[in-house]
Structures are given as structure tokens and as C-alpha cells.
PLY file of the C-alpha trace (Angstrom):
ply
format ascii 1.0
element vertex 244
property float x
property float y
property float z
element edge 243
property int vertex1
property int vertex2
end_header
-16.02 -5.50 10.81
-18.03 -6.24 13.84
-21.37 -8.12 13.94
-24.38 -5.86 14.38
-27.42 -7.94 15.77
-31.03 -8.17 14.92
-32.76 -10.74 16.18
-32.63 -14.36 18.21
-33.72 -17.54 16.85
-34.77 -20.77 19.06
-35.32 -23.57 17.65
-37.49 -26.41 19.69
-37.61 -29.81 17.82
-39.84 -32.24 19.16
-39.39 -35.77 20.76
-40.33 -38.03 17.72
-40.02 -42.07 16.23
-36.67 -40.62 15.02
-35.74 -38.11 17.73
-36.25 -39.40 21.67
-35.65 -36.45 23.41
-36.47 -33.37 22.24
-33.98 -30.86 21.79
-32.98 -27.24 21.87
-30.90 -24.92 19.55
-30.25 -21.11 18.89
-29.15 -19.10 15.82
-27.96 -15.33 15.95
-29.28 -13.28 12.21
-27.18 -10.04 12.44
-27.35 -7.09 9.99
-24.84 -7.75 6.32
-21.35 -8.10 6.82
-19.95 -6.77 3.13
-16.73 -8.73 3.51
-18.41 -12.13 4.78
-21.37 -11.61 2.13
-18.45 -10.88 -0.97
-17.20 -13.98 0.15
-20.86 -15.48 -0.59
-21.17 -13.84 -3.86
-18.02 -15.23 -5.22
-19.33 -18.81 -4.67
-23.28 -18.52 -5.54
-25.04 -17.27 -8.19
-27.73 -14.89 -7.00
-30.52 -13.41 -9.25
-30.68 -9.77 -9.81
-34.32 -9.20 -8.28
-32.46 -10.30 -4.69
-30.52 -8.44 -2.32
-28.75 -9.60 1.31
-29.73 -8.11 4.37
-29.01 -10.93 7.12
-27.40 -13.49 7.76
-27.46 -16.33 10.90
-24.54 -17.92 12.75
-25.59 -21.09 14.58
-24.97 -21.58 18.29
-21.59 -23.21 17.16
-20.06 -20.42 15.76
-21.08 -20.88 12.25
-22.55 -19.01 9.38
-26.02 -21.19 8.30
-28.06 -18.68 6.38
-28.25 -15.87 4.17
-31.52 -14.27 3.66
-32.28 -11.75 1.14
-35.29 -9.19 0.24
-37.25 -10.19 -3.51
-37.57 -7.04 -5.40
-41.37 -8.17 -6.46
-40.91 -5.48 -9.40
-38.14 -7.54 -10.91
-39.52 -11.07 -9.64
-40.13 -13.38 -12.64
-40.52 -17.30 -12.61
-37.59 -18.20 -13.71
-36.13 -18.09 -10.25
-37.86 -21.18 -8.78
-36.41 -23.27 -12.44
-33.84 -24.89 -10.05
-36.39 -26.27 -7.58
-38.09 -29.41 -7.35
-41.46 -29.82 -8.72
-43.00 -29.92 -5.47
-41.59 -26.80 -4.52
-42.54 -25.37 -7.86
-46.44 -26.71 -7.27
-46.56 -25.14 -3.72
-44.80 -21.73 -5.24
-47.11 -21.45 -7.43
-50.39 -22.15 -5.56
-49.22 -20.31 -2.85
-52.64 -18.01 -3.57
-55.29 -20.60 -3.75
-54.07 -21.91 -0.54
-53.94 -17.99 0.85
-54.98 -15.41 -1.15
-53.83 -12.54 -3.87
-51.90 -10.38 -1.22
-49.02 -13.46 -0.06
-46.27 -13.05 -2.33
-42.30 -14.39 -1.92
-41.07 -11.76 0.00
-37.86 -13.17 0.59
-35.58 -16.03 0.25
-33.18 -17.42 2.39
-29.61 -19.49 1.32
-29.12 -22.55 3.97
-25.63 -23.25 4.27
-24.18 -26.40 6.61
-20.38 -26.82 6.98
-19.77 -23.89 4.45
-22.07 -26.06 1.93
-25.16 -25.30 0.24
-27.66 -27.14 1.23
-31.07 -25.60 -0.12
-32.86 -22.40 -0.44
-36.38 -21.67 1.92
-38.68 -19.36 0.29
-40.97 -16.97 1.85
-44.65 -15.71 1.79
-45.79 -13.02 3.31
-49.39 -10.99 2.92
-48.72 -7.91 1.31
-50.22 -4.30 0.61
-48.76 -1.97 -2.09
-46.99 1.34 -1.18
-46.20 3.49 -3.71
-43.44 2.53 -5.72
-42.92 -0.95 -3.64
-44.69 -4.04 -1.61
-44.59 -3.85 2.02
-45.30 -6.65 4.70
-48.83 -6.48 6.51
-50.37 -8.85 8.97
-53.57 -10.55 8.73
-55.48 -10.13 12.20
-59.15 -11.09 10.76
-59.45 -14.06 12.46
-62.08 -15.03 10.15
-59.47 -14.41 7.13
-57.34 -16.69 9.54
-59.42 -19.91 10.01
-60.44 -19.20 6.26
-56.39 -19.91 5.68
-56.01 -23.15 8.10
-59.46 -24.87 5.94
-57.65 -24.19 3.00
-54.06 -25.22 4.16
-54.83 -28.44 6.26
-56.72 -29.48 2.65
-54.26 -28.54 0.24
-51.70 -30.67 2.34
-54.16 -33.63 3.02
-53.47 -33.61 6.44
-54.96 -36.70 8.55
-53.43 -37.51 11.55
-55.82 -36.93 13.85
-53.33 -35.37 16.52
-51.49 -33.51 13.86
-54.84 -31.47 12.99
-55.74 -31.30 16.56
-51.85 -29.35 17.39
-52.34 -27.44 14.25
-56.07 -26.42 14.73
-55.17 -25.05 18.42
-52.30 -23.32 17.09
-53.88 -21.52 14.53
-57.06 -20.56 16.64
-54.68 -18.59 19.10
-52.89 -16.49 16.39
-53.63 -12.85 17.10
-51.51 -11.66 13.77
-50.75 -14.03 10.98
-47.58 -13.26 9.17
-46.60 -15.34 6.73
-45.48 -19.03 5.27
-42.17 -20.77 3.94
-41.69 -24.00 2.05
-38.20 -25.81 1.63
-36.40 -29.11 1.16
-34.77 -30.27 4.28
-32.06 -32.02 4.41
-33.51 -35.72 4.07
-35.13 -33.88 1.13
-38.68 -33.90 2.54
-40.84 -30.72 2.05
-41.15 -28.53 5.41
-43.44 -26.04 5.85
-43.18 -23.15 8.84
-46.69 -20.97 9.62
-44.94 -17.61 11.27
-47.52 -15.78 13.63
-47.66 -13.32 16.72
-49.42 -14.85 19.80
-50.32 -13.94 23.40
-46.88 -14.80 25.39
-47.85 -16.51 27.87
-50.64 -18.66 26.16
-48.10 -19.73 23.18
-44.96 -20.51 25.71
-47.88 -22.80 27.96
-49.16 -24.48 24.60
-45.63 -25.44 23.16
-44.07 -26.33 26.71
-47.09 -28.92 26.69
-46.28 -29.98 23.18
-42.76 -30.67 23.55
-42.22 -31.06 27.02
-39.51 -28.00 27.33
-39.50 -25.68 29.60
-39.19 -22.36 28.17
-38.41 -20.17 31.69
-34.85 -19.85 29.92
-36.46 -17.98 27.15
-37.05 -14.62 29.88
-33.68 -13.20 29.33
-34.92 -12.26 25.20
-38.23 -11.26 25.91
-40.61 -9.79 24.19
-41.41 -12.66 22.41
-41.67 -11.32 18.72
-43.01 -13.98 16.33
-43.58 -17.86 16.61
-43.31 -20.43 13.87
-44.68 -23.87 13.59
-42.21 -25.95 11.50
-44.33 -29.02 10.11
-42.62 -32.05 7.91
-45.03 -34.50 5.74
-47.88 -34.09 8.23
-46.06 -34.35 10.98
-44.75 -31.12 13.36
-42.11 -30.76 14.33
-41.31 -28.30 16.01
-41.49 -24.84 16.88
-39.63 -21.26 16.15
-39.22 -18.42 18.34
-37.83 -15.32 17.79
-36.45 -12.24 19.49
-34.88 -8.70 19.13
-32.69 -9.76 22.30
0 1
1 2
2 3
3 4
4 5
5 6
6 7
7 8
8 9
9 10
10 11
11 12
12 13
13 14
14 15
15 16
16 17
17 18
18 19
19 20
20 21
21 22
22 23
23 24
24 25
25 26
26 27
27 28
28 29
29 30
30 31
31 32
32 33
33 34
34 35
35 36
36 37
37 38
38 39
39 40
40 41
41 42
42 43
43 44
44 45
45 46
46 47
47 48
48 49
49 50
50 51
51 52
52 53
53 54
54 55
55 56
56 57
57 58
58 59
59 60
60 61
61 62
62 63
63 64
64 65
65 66
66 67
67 68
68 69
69 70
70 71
71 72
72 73
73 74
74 75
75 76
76 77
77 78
78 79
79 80
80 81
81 82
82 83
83 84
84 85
85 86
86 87
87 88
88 89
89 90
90 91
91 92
92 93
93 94
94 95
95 96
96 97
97 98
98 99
99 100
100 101
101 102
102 103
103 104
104 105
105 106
106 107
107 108
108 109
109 110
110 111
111 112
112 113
113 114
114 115
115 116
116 117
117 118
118 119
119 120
120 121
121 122
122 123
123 124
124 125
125 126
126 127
127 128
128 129
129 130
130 131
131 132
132 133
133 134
134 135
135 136
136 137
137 138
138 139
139 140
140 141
141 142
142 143
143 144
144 145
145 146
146 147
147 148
148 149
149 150
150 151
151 152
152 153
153 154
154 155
155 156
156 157
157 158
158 159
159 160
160 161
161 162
162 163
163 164
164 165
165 166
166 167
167 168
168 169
169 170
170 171
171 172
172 173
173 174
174 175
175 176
176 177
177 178
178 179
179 180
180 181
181 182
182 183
183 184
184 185
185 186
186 187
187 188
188 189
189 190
190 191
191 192
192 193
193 194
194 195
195 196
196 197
197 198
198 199
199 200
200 201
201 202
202 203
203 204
204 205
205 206
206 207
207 208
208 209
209 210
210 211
211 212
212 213
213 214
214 215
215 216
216 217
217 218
218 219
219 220
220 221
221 222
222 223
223 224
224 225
225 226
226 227
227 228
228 229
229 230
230 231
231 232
232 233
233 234
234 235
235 236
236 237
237 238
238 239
239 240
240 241
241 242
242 243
């Protein structure tokens, strides 16, 4: 059964104490595979209220991610009982630090060496539809800086640079889309922010940010969606993502 494609990941970590240079990566999500996803199923235990409809395979060949769609109907809290209370907290403040619409959309399975290493869960601002939630984006900017008070306090961030990266970042989003908290794999919380930008303004703040040059990036444009992936109160680094 052949890979269908959906989208392009690259991932940009920055130079930090613990990482000198910084670095470049890239992940493929393609559309379900039923005979690779079986295989997934036989190993994990997956709650009813979640079904597959990705997964990623790393630029060395191999599968690191299943993500799967929340059926919010069926969503109860007995889903997050695995997680650590500091996932648990975040979960379940997730609308004092947003607001009523951002609920956990989806949730993704991170895999390394064909081992589980963690799960990343998703928030996205929603708007009802019938019989179902559907994704919207928040383009209020005034909603928007009403989300980075509330998120740089809830954090306690204080490094003055850290704020400084984050407040720019934030003031250029033209649509915000969402949030995900996980455990990496030194088992510190990470956070992502995912938004939509102007192209060329994002590409010319993160080139300056992490000092790589993003002129390879042309051959997947449109530039679709941006995330800023923040450990501690530190960042990172930085997502971008493609249809190409």
C-alpha cells in the first residue's frame, strides 16, 4: 500500500548551552496506512473516543508519530489518568489560560526506534457544527494579545529575552490556531503555539533567531502554519509546515 502525502514538517532547533549549532530536520505525515496502523493497534491501547488519520516518517526513514482526531462527544477525563500531574494541571486549565472554545482536538503517539516514547496533546479553538466540533482560527488580534498576557503568566515566564522572542512572535500572528503540551524526552514539559503568519516576515524573524537560512524552504511553499516549540522558559525552536 503506497504512502499518500499530506503535509511537510521542518523542524529548526536552536543553537543553545546544550546544542552549539543549531540544527535542521524534516518529517513526512501521510494519510493512514491500515496495514502499518493494525500493526500499531496490536501494540497500544487506544481509547475509543480516538481515531488515526496520520502518521509521520522522519527524514531517516522511520515511522515517529501517530496522530489521531478526539471525538469531543465521547471525550471524558479519564484519558489524561496516565499523564503526569503537570500535564494533567495544564490539561485541565487549558481554558483559563485561553478560553471556553480550545478543546483537545487531537492527540498524537511519539514513537522513537519503534518505542513509545510519550503522547502530545492538542488544543485547538473551536465552534460547534451540528452534530460535531470543528477547528476555527482566532484572528482578533485583541483576543490574541489577550492569550499571550494570560500564557506568559500562567508559565511564569522571566527571561527577559525569552519574553522579548515570544512577545514579537505573537504580535505578528495573523491567525492563531492552536496549542500542545507534552513530555519530551528528558521529561521536561514543551509547549508549541501553532499560528499562520505573513511569509516573508516569519521566515526573516526566525532566520534572525536561529541563524538558518531558510531559502531551502522555496521548493514547499506556501508556507501553511508555524509553531514555536518552547521548553521550561526557554525556546527552542521553531515548526514549519507545508502541503508540499
Amino acid at each position: 500500500m503506497l504512502n499518500v502525502f499530506r503535509s511537510r514538517g521542518v523542524r529548526i532547533k536552536k543553537n543553545t548551552l546544550d546544542n552549539y549549532e543549531p540544527s535542521v530536520s524534516m518529517k513526512c505525515y501521510y494519510d493512514i496506512n491500515k496495514n502499518i496502523v493494525r500493526e500499531f493497534y496490536k501494540k497500544y491501547t487506544v481509547d475509543k473516543s480516538l481515531s488515526c488519520f496520520e502518521y509521520s516518517i522522519n527524514d531517516l526513514g522511520r515511522i515517529d508519530s501517530f496522530n489521531f482526531h478526539v471525538n469531543l462527544n465521547m471525550l471524558n477525563d479519564n484519558i489524561y489518568m496516565d499523564q503526569s500531574i503537570e500535564i494533567k494541571n495544564i490539561i485541565f486549565d487549558i481554558k483559563k489560560i485561553f478560553d471556553d472554545s480550545f478543546r483537545n482536538y487531537t492527540i498524537g503517539y511519539r514513537l522513537k526506534n519503534n518505542k513509545f516514547l510519550g503522547k502530545t496533546f492538542y488544543f485547538y479553538p473551536t465552534i460547534w457544527k451540528e452534530d460535531h466540533y470543528g477547528i476555527k482560527g482566532i484572528t482578533n488580534s485583541k483576543y490574541i494579545k489577550e492569550y499571550y498576557s494570560r500564557f506568559i503568566k500562567y508559565f511564569n515566564f522571566s527571561r527577559k529575552e525569552s519574553i522579548s522572542e515570544l512577545r514579537t512572535f505573537w504580535f505578528m500572528i495573523k491567525k492563531f490556531k492552536g496549542f500542545s503540551v507534552s513530555l519530551n524526552s528528558n521529561s521536561q514539559l514543551e509547549y508549541k503555539i501553532y499560528a499562520r503568519f505573513e511569509q516573508e516576515l516569519i521566515y526573516n524573524f526566525i532566520e534572525k533567531m536561529t541563524s538558518v537560512n531558510l531559502s531551502f524552504c522555496k521548493e514547499y511553499e506556501p508556507l501553511v502554519l508555524v509553531a514555536q516549540r518552547i521548553v521550561g522558559n526557554k525556546i527552542t525552536g521553531y515548526n514549519l509546515y507545508y502541503l508540499n
